[in-house]
VEXBA-743222 format. One record per residue (C-alpha): residue number from 0; x, y, z. Coordinates in nm, 3 decimals, padded with zeros to 5 digits. Layout:
<pts>
<pt><n>NUM</n><px>X</px><py>Y</py><pz>Z</pz></pt>
...
</pts>
This chain:
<pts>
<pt><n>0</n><px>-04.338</px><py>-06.979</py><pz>02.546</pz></pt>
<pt><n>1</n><px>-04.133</px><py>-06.718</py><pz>02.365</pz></pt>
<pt><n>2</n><px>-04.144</px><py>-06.341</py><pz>02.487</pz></pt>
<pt><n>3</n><px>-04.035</px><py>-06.021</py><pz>02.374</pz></pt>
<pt><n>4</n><px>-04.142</px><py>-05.799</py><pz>02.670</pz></pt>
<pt><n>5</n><px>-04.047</px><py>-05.916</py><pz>03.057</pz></pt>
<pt><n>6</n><px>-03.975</px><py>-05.829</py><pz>03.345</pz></pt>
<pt><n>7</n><px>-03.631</px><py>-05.695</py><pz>03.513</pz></pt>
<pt><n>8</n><px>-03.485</px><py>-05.951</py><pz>03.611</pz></pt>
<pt><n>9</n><px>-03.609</px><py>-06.216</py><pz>03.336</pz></pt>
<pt><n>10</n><px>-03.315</px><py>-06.480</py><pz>03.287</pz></pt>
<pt><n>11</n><px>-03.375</px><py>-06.545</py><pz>02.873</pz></pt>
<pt><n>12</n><px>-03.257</px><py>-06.739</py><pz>02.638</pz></pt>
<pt><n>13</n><px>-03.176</px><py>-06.554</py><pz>02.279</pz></pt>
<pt><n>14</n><px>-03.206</px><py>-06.830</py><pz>01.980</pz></pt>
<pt><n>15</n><px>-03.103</px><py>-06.627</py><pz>01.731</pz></pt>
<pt><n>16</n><px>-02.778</px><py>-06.547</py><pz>01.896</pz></pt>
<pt><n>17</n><px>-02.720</px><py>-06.800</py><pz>02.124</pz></pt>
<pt><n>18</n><px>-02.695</px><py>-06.638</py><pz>02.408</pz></pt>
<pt><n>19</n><px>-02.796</px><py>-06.506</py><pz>02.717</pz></pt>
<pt><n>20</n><px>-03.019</px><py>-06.187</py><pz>02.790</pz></pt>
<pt><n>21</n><px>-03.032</px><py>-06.009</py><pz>03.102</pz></pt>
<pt><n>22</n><px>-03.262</px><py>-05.717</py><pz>03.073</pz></pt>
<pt><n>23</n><px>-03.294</px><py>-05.466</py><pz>03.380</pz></pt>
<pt><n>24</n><px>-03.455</px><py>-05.195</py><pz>03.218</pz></pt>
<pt><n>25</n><px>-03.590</px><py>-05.010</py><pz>02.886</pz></pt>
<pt><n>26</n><px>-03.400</px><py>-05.142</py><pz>02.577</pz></pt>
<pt><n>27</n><px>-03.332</px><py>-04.937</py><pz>02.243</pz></pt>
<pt><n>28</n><px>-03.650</px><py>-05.107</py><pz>02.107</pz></pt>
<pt><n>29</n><px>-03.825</px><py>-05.049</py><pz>02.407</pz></pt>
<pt><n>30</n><px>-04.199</px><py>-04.865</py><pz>02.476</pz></pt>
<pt><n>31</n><px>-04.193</px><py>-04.694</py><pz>02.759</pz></pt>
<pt><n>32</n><px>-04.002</px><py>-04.809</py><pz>03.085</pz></pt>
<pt><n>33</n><px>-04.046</px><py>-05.192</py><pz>02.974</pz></pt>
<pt><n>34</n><px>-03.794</px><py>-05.446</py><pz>02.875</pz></pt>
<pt><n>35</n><px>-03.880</px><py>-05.541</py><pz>02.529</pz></pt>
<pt><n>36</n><px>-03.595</px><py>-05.741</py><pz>02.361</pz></pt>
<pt><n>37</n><px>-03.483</px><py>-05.728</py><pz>01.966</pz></pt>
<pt><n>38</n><px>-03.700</px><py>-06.047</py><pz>01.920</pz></pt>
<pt><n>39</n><px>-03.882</px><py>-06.279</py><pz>02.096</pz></pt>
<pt><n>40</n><px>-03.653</px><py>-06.499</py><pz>02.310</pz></pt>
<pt><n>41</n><px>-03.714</px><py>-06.809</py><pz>02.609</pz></pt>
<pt><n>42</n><px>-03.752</px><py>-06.740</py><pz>02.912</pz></pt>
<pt><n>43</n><px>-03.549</px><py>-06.924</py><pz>03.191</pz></pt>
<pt><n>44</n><px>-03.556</px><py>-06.788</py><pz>03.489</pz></pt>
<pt><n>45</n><px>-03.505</px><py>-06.478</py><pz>03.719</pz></pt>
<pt><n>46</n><px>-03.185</px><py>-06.262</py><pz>03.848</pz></pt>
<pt><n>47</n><px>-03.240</px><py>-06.324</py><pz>04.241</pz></pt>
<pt><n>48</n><px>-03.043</px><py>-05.968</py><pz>04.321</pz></pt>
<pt><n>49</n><px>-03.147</px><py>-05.629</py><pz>04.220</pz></pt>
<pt><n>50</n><px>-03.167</px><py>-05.642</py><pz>03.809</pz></pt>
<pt><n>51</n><px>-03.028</px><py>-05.284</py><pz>03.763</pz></pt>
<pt><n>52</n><px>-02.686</px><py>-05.377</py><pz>03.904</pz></pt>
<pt><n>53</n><px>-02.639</px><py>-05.503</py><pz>03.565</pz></pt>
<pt><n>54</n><px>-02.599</px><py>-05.148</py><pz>03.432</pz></pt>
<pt><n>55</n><px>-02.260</px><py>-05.067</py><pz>03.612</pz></pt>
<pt><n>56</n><px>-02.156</px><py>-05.414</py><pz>03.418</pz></pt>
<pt><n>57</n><px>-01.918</px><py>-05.232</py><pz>03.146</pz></pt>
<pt><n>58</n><px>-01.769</px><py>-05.425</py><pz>02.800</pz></pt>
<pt><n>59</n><px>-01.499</px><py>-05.639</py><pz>02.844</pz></pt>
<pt><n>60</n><px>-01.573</px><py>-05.736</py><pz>03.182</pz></pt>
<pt><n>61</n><px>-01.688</px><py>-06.090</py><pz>03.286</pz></pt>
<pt><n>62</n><px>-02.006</px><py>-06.188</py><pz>03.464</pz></pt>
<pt><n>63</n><px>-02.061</px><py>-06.485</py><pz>03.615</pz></pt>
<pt><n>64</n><px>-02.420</px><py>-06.662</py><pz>03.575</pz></pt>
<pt><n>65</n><px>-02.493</px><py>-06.977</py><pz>03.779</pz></pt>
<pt><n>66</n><px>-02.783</px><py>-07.214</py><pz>03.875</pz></pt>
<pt><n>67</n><px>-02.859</px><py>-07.190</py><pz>04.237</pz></pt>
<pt><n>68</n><px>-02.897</px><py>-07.546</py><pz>04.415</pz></pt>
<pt><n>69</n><px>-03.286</px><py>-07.672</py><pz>04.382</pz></pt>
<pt><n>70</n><px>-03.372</px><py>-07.469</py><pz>04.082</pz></pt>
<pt><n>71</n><px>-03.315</px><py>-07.683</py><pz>03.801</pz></pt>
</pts>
């Protein structure tokens, strides 16, 4: 089922941009400290590190995303 709020650490799926989101924290849309995306997106998983790493990731660079063995 489609969400717009999750966790840190939600793995998502963005439709409308196809694309992956990563939140880790409060977003521009955000209420609060929670991680509300633009819109509504699937959910796929979770980051198995600490989510807020993801904020020294700067543009330009390259992150790598993967499917760990016995998760699919």
């Amino acid at each position: 089922m489609p969400k717009q709020v999750v966790e840190p650490g939600t793995v998502c799926f963005w439709v409308q941009g196809s694309s992956l989101a990563l939140p880790f924290g409060p977003t521009p849309v955000s209420k609060g400290d929670e991680c509300r995306l633009v819109t509504r997106c699937n959910v796929l998983g979770t980051i198995e590190d600490e989510p807020r790493r993801l904020k020294q990731v700067k543009q330009g660079m390259t992150i790598r995303v993967e499917l760990l063995p016995g998760n699919a």
